[in-house]
N, C-alpha and C positions, 0 to 999 in steps of 0.2 A: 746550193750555196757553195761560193767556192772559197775552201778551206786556207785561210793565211794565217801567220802568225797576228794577226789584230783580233781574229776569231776567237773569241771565245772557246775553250774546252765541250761547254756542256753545247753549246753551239755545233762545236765539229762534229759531236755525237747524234746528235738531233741530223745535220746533212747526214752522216756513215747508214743514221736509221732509212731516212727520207729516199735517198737513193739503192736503197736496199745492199750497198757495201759493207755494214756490219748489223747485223740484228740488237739493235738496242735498247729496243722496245718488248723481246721477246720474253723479257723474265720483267714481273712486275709486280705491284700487290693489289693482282686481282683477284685474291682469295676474298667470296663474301665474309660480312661479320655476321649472318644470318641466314640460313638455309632453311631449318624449321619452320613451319607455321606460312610457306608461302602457293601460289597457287603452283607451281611446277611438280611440286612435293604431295600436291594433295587430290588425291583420290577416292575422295568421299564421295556419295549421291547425291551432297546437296550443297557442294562445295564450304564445307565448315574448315578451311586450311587449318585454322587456327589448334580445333577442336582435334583435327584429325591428324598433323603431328606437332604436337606439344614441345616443348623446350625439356619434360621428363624424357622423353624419345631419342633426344638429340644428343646424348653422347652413347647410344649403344641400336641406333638404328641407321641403315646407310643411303644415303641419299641418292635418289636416281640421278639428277641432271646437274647437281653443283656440289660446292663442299661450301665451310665455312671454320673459322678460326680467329684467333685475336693476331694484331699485328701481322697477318697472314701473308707470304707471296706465292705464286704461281707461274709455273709457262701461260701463255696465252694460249693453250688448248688445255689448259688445267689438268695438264699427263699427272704433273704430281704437283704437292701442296706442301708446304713448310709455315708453321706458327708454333705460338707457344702457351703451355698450359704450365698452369701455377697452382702452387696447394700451401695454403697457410698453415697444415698440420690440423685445424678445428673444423673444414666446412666437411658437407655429408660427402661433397663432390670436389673432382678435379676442374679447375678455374681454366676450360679448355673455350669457352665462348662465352659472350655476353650474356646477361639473365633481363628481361624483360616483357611487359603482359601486351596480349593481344586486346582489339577490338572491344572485347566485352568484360577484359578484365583491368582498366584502367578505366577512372572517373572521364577524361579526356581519350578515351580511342588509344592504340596502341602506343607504349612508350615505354623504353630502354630504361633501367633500371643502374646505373653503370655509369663512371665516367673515367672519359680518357680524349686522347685529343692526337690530332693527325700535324706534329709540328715541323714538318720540312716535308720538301719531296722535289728533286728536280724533274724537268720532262721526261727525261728516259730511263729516270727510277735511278741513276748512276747512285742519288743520296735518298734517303729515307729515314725519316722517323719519326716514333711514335711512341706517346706519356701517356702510363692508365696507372689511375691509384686505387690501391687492392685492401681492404682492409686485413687487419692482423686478427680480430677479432671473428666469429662465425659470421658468415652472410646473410644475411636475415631474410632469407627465399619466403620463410611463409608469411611472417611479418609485413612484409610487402606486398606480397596477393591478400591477405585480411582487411589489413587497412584502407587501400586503394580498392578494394569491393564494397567496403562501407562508406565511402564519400560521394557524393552528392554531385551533377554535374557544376554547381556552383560554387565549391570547395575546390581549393589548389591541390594539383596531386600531392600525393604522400612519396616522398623521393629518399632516395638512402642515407643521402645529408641529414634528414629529418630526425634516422633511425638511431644517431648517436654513434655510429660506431667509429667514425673519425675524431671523436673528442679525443684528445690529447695526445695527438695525431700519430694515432696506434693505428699508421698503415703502412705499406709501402708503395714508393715512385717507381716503378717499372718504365725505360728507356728503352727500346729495342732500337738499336740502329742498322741499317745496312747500308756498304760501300762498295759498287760493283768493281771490280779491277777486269774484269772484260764482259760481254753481253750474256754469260753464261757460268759467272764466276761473282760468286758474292761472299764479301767477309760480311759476318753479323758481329753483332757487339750486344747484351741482357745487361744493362747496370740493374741491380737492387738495390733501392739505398730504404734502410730501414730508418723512417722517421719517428718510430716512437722511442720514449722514453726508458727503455731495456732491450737488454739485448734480444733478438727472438730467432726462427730459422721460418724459413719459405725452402718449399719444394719447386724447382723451375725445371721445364720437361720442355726444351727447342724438340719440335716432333714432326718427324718427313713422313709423307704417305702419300699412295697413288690413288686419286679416284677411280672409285668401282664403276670400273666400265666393263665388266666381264659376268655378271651375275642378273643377267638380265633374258638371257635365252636368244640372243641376235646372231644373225649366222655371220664368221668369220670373225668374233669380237668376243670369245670366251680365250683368248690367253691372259694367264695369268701371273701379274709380275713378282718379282721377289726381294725383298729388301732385307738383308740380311747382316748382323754384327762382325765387325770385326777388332779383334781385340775389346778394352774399357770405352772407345771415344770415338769409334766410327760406325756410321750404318752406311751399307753399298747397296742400292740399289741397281737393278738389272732391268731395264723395259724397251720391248722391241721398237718404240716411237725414238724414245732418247737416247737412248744406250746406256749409258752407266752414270751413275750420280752419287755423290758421294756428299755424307754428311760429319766432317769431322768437330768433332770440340779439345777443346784445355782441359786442363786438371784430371780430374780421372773418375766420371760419372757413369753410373750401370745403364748400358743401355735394356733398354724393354722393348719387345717386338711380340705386336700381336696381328691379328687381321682385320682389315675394312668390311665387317663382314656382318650384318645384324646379330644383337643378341637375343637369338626367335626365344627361347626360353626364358627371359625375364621378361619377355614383350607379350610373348602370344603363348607360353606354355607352351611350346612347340622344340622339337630338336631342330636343330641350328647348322649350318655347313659349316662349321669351326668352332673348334674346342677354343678357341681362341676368342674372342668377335671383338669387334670396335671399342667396346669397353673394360678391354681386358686391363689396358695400362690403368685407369682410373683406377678399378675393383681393389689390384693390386698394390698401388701406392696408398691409396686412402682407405682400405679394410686390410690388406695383409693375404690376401687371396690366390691363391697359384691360378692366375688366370693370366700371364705372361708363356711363350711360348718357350721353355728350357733349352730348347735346339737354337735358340737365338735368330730366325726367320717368322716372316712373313709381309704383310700389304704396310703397316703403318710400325713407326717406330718412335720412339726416345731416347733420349741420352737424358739419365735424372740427374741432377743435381740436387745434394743437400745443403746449404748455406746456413752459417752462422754468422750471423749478423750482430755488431757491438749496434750500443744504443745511437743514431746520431750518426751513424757509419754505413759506406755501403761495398758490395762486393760486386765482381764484373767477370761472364764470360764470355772469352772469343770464340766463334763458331767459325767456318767455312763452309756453305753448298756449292759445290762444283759438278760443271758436268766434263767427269774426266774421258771418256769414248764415247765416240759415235755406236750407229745402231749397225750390226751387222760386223763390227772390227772389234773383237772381243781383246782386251788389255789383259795381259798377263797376269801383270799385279798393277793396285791402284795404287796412283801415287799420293805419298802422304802431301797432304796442304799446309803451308805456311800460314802459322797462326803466329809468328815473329814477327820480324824485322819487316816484312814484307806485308801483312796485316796491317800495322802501325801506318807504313808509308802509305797503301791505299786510302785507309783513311785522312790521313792529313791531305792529301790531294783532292777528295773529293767533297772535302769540308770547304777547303779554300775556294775552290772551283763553284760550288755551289755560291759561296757568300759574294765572289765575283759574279756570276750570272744574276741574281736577286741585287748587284749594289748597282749594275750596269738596266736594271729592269726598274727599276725603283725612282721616280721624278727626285731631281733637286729639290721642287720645292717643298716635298714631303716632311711630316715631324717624323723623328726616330719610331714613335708610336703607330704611325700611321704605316712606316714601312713594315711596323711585323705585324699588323693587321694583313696588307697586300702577300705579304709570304705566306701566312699562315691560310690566308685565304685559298692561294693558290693547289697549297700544299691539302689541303682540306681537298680541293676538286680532284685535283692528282690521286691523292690516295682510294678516293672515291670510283675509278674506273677496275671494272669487275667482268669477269670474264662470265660469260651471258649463254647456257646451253637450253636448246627447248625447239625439239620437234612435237609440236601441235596435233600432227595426224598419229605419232606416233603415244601419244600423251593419251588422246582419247579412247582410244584402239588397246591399248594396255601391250606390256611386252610377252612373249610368247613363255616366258621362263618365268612370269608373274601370274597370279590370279586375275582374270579379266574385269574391268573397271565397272561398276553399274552400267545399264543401259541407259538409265535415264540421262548421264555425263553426253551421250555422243548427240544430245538437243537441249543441253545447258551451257553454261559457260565456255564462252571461245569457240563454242564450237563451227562457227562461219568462216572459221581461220584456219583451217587444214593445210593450206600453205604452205606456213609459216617455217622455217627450217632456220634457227637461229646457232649459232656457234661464232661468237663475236666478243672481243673485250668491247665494253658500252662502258660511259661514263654515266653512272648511277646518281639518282637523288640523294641519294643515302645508302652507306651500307648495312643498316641495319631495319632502321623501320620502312626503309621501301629499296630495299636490294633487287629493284628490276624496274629497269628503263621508264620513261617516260616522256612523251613524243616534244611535249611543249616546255618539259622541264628543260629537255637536255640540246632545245633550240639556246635555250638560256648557258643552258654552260658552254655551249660553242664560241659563244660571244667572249667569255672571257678566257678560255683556252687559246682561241686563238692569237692572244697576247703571247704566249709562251711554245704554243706548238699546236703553230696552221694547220699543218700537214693532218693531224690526228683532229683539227675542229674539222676539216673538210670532210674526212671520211667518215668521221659520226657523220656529217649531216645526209652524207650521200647513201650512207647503210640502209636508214630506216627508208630512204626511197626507193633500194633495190625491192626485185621481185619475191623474194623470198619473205620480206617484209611487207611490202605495200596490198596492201589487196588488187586483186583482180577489178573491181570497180574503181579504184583510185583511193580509198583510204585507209588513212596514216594509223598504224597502230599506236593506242592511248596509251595504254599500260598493262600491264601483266594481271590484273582481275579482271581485266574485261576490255579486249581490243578493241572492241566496237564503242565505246564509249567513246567521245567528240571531244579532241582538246581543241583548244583555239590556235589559229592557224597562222603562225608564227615562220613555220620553216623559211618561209621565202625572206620575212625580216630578218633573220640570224642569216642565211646564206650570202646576204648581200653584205652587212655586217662583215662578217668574218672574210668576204672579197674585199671589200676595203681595207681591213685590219693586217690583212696580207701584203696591202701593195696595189691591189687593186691591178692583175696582171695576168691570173690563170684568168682568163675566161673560158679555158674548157670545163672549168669545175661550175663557172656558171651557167653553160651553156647546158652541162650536164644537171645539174639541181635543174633547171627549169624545164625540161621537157618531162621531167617526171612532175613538178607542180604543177604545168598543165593539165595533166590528169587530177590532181587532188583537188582544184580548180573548180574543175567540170563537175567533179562529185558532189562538190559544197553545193554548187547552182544546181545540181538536180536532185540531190534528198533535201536538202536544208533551206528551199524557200520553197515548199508545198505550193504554195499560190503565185508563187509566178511573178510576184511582185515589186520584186527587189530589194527585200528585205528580207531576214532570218532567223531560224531559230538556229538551232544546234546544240538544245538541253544545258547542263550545267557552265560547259566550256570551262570548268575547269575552277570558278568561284562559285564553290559546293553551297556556304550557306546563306550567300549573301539576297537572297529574293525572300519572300514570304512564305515560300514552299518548293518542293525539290522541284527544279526545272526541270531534272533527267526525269523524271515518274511522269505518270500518268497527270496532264491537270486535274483540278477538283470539277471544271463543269467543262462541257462542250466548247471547242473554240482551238485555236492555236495561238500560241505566244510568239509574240514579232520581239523579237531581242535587240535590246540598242547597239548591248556588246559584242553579237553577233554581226550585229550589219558592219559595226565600227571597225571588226577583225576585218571583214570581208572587204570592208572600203580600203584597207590599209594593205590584204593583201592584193590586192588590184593593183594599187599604186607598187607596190614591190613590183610586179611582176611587169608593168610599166617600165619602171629603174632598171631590173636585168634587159627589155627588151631594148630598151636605150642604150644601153652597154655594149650589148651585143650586135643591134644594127651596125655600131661603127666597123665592123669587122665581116658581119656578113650582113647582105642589103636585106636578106628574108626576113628577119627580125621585124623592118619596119614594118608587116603589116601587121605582127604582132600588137608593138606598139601601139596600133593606133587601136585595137581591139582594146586594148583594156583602158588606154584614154577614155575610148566610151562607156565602157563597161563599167568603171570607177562613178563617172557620170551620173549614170543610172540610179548604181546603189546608194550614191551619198544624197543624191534629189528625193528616191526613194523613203529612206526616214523621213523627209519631211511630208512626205506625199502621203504617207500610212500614219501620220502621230503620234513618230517617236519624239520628236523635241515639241518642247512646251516653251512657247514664245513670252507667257508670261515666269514661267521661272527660270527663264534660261537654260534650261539643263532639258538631258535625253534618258528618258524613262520606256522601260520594258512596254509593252501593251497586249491586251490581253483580246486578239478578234473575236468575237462569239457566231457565232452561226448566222443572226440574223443581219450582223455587218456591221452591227456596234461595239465598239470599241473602248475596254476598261483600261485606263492606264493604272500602272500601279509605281505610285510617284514615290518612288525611295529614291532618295539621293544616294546613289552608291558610286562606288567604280565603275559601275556599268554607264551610268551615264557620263565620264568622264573618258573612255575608251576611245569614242568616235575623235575626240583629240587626236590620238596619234595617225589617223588617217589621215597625214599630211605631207607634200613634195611640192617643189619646186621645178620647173621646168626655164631654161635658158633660151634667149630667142638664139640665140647661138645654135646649142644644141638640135634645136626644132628644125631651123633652115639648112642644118645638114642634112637633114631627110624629109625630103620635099613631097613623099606623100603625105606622111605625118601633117606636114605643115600644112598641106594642100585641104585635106580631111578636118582638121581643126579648124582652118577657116570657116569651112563650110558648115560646121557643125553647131558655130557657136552662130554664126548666120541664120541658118536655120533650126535651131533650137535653143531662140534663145533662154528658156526655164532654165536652161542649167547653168546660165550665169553667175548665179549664186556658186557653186562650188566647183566654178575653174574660170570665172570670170576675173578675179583679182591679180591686177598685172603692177609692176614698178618696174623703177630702173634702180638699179644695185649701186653701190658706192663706182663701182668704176666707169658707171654709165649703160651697163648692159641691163638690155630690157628681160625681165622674169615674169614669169606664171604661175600663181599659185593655187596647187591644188589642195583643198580640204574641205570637210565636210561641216566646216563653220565659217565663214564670214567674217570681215575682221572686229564688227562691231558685237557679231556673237562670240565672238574669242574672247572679248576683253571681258563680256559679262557671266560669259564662265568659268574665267579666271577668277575673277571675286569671289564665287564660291570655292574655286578650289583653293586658294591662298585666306582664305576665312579659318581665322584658328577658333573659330566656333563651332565648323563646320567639318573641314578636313584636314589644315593646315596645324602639323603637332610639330612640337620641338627635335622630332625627329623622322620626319617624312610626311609624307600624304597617308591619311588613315582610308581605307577600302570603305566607312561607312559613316556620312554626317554624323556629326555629335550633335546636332541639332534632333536624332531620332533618340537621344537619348530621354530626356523630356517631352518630345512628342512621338513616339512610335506611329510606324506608320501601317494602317491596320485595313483590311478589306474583307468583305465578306461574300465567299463565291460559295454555292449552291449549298449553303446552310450553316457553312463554317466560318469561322473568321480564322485568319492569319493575319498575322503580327512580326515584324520585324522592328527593333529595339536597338540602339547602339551599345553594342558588347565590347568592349577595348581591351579585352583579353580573351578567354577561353570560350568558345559557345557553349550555352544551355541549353539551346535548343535540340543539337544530337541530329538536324534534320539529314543531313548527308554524310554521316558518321560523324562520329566523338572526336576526332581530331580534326575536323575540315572547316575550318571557322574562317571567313572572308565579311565578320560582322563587326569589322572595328580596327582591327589589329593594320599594322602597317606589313605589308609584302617589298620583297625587292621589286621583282619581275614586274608589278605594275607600275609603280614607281618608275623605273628604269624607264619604262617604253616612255611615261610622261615626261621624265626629265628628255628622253629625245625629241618627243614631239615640241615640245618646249625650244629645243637647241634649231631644231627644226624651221619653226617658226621666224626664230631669232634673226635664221642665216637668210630669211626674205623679208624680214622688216627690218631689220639693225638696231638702230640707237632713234629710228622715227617713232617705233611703238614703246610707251612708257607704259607701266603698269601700276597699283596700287599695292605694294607689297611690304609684310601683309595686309589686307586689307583692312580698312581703319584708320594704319596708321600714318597717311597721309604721305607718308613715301612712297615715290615712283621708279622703277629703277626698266631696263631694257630685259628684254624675256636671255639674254644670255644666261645675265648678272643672276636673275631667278634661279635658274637651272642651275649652274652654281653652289647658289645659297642649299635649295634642295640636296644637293649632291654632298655638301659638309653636314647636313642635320642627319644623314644616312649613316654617314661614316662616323659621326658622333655615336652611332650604335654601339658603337666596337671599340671606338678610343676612349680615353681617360679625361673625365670633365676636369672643371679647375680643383674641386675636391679629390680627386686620382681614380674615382670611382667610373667604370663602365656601365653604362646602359643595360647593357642585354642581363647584367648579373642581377639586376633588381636588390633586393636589400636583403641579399645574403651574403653576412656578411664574411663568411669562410672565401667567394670567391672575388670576394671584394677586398680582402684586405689581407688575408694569410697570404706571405711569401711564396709558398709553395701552392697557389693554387691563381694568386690575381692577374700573373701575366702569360697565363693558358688560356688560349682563344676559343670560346667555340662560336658555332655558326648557327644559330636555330632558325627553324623555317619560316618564323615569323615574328610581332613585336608587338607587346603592350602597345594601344596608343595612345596613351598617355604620357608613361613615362616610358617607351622604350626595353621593357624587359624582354628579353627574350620567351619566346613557346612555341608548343609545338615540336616534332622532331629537333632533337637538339643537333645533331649532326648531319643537318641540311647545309651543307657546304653548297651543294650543285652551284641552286640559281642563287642561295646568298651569297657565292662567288662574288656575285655581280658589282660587289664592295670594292673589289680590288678593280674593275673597269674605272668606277666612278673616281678611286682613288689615282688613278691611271692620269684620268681626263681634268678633274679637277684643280689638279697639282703639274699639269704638264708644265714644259718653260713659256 
């Protein structure tokens, strides 16, 4: 980008990163909100993460492969960490991370206990910030595991709201802001504004530490840093990566310095390698304990603050993190940091600059509401990227200066992934209930990253296709409990995606993603269609509960499962890979015979469904089926999303485009010549508004489009006031129930939480509206549109005797989305459901959050509440819907 005065600020910085002229990307807040309880951390025999390190562990045990903290930032090799810890005076503990139950200690599956919100964040972190409200009152830690152990999967969690402690709004607004003034120089800013009714005091502890990378037994990686007091208000640290880093504050707070270091004695009954350990500052501030080190050194540090606080009033500290020397040029004396005149000014610059970047990103025709949904959304994904460590061979194998792991670990989990060698900041799902990648999630966040910063959707997407990451066979790792697990196969749709969103210009980024989806490609067509047939399984893909029984496990009888949603990915990723080979012939001729490979290939698969009885001609829709051994065939007719998916297996082909590449052309002729069956899904041809003749390819027909559409625009069905629901409401009165080798299964429409628990306690796809699928239909919708125009009318919604064109649909869909978030004619948002604290208190109604999924009914939000990722996907629709 080349930098003029019309350029935007955050823009110049975004070029200084991209061209590698200033590192601005290099400090960020990739600190997780959760380290405990995940698989990298856990070393048990039978993979219990949860069991084996608890949230009790996690302020005085030290974590092998990451750290975590509130408000947290980091370098992007996470040398060292900065967050902050807070003490109301009353709880057992210091308020140094989030509290929340795992797996089996929440009626619904894992879920954060906590709330706070990620409300700014430029691309290259220049601005930051982030609102948690702490109560004044004790934390009601057991309160919260009691109750939520005695609820029922059919009961709403019990949440902290519930516990009373915010009545009379006896908590505090904690602000942390950060304003970089160079790639390596950050002022912070800690408002506490105490919002109850008397005065009270909070303890605030801004705390610098280095990750333990040295207590591990690895050769050449036992030096050990030192971070040491100088004077009331600074800590220096010393590390041979960084050089020297300095943490200064205001006012005149004790700093506390202890070490990152387990506390084996309160863990294990064991003596410990520091009199000091991890949980020294806690011990000390909130029992009175000489577990502080007196010499004023070691690994982690604080500066405390005591505040007094009037009622209704709040108080503010200026911090600076600086890196003052390089590594190797030892600084005489550090120099003191400007928390003045100079402080002030960076802020005012990068407030303005931000609200310039978000006013020039923002459509005209957007509501004021609407634009800080698209901010906060962004900012939600932004703060969301987390710096990612985890050697696999080294994981199972155990470190030399550790106890060695069970044996039964090196033929359990992960273990076909020895590979793997990961040290990357990833844009995460969540930082907290799923603080580690996810292959299909974070296709999804690319898509709306690349609104703001291409350059970092690119190289996500290109990561998980390096070697380090992809398997040796060609597949994509899923996720962090179990790589091998199957998401659905998205990459090539977001790569192309995020090539257009760009400019549609690097085709080496595309040329590069596709030779590695080749491979992912080939894997699909050689594990995932057993029989040869053209049709797929691939286990869950990713909608855990949405079938009768878990896809990933073992069936109940003999036979293989032919998946509609499987074929549908598979049809859809054909046609992507189609679109890049198209791209890319114009530039080099090899392509075309790419090209014409997956033309037929697309062919195949989408003929394929009809050839094995995945679509039912009498109900219009495409249902899972289940082959048995003797060659009979159970369908199992749930109207889900699954039958809805083969929709976005859809593209357009130009005669234009075709007769530039005259084998393509040549091979097409011949192919529909001679085969004519496949006429159905690539035989539909027009001429376009400006006369040019088109192609269209999909796996429905245009007379089976329309009558698929009536179910899906059926607000009986799937059609809610605020999206497409994953599962007919027509299964709510009639579930739909089968019985295989002596059992029956039953699937019901749930429009909130599963009861069924079939594929964990939080994995519900039995009702609830999703973005991510959603999104891909409003494309294929937009899809469609851009090959039929204003010739295809629809019945929308169905009933009501109105027709409108599939744009005009996609549209409608895309305002009933974003109704999630914004404010009805009542002022009320969706996702808050009828609570009325964040629905109506001043200090809590125009705090956004992002939950991973939605009543579908009315829209409330569930589920991970701080699934920013792919609910990003809010600020695309708001993008697109609102353009001029």
């Amino acid at each position: 980008m080349e930098v003029t005065p019309e350029v935007l600020a955050e823009q110049a910085r975004l070029a200084e990163a991209d061209s590698g002229a200033r590192p601005w990307r290099s400090w960020g807040p990739y600190l997780s909100e959760r380290a405990w309880g995940t698989v990298r951390e856990d070393y048990s025999e039978h993979g219990t993460a949860w069991d084996y390190f608890p949230h009790d562990h996690a302020r005085s045990r030290t974590y092998r492969w990451n750290e975590d903290g509130m408000a947290g930032i980091c370098d992007d090799r996470q040398t060292f960490c900065f967050a902050l810890g807070l003490w109301n005076g009353v709880d057992p503990i210091l308020k140094e991370r989030m509290f929340g139950l795992g797996g089996d200690g929440g009626n619904h599956g894992e879920d954060v206990k906590e709330y706070w919100w990620y409300e700014d964040s430029t691309p290259t972190h220049s601005l930051l910030r982030w609102r948690y409200h702490y109560p004044q009152a004790a934390f009601p830690y057991d309160r919260l595991v009691a109750v939520n152990a005695l609820r029922r999967r059919d009961e709403p969690e019990y949440e902290l709201v519930d516990t009373g402690v915010f009545a009379d709004d006896r908590f505090w607004a904690v602000t942390v802001e950060y304003a970089k003034a160079g790639p390596t120089d950050v002022c912070v800013r800690v408002t506490v504004a105490n919002r109850g009714p008397e005065a009270a005091t909070l303890h605030v502890l801004p705390t610098l530490w280095f990750r333990n990378t040295w207590s591990w037994g690895l050769p050449g990686r036992d030096d050990v840093p030192v971070l040491a007091a100088e004077g009331t208000n600074r800590l220096v640290g010393k590390h041979w990566v960084l050089g020297e880093l300095v943490l200064e504050g205001d006012g005149e707070p004790e700093p506390l310095l202890c070490d990152n270091e387990s506390n084996a004695q309160r863990l294990w009954g064991l003596a410990g390698g520091s009199d000091y350990p991890k949980d020294g500052i806690n011990d000390h501030v909130t029992q009175g304990a000489a577990t502080v080190n007196p010499a004023g050194t070691g690994t982690k540090g604080s500066l405390h603050y005591v505040l007094d606080v009037p009622a209704r009033s709040s108080a503010t500290i200026r911090l600076r993190l600086s890196s003052t020397a390089v590594p190797g040029v030892p600084a005489a004396t550090s120099p003191v940091l400007d928390l003045g005149a100079d402080h002030d000014a960076v802020f005012a610059a990068r407030r303005a600059e931000a609200d310039e970047f978000y006013a020039a990103l923002t459509p005209p025709g957007a509501s004021a509401d609407e634009g800080a949904v698209l901010r906060a959304a962004i900012a939600g994904l932004l703060w969301g990227k987390q710096f990612y460590h985890f050697d696999v061979r080294q994981w199972l194998d155990g470190d030399p200066g550790s106890p060695a792991p069970p044996t039964g670990r090196r033929h359990g989990r992960n273990s076909a992934w020895r590979h793997m060698t990961n040290f990357d900041v990833i844009s995460m799902p969540d930082p907290w209930e799923y603080p580690w990648f996810a292959a299909w999630d974070l296709a999804f966040h690319c898509v709306t990253l690349a609104r703001v910063d291409p350059a970092f959707a690119k190289q996500q997407l290109l990561l998980l296709l390096r070697e380090w990451y992809m398997h040796p066979n060609g597949q994509i790792p899923a996720y962090e409990w179990a790589f091998g697990d199957v998401n659905p196969p998205v990459h090539a749709w977001a790569a192309l995606r995020v090539f257009e969103i760009d400019g549609g210009h690097d085709v080496d980024f595309l040329a590069r993603a596709m030779h590695k989806l080749l491979l992912n490609f080939t894997w699909w067509v050689n594990r995932k269609d057993v029989t040869g047939n053209n049709v797929f399984e691939g286990g869950f893909l990713g909608l855990d509960n949405v079938g009768p029984f878990d896809r990933s496990a073992a069936l109940p009888v003999a036979g293989v499962l032919e998946q509609s949603d499987g074929t549908g990915w598979m049809a859809m990723y054909a046609l992507n890979l189609l679109d890049m080979a198209l791209t890319l012939a114009v530039h080099e001729p090899a392509y075309e015979d790419i090209a014409t490979k997956f033309f037929e290939h697309f062919a195949y698969i989408a003929s394929g469904a009809y050839e094995q009885g995945l679509w039912d001609a009498d109900d219009a829709f495409f249902y899972d089926v289940l082959r048995l051994p003797d060659g009979s065939r159970v369908p199992l007719k749930v109207r889900s999303v699954v039958g809805l998916l083969p929709l976005a297996a859809t593209a357009s082909m130009s005669a234009m485009m075709v007769n530039r590449l005259p084998e393509l052309s040549q091979r097409l002729r011949w192919f529909l010549h001679n085969r004519p069956e496949y006429g159905l899904v690539v035989g539909t041809r027009r001429r376009s508004g400006d006369g040019r003749q088109q192609r269209l390819l999909a796996m429905v027909a245009p007379d089976q489009l329309v009558r698929m559409l009536a179910r899906m625009f059926d607000e009986s069905e799937f059609l809610s006031p605020y999206g497409l629901r994953t599962l007919s409401r027509q299964h709510l009165d009639k579930p739909f129930t089968v019985s295989l080798g002596g059992q029956e299964f039953t699937v019901g429409y749930e429009p909130a939480e599963s009861t069924s628990g079939l594929f964990g306690g939080n994995s519900n796809w039995r009702g609830p509206i999703w973005l991510p699928t959603n999104f891909l239909l409003i494309g294929a919708l937009r899809e469609f549109a851009s090959f039929f125009g204003t010739d295809l009318l629809v019945e929308y919604p169905t009933g009501s005797g109105s027709k409108l064109p599939l744009h005009e649909i996609a549209d409608d869909l895309s305002r009933r989305l974003i109704g999630l978030f914004t404010r009805d004619r009542n002022g009320r948002r969706a996702i808050y459901g009828a609570c009325e604290l964040f629905q109506t208190h001043p200090d809590w109604r125009d705090l956004i959050s992002f939950p991973e999924y939605f009543h579908g009914d009315n829209g409330a939000g569930l589920g991970a509440w701080h699934q920013t990722g792919w609910t990003a996907l809010v600020a695309d629709l708001i993008l697109t819907v609102r353009r001029p």
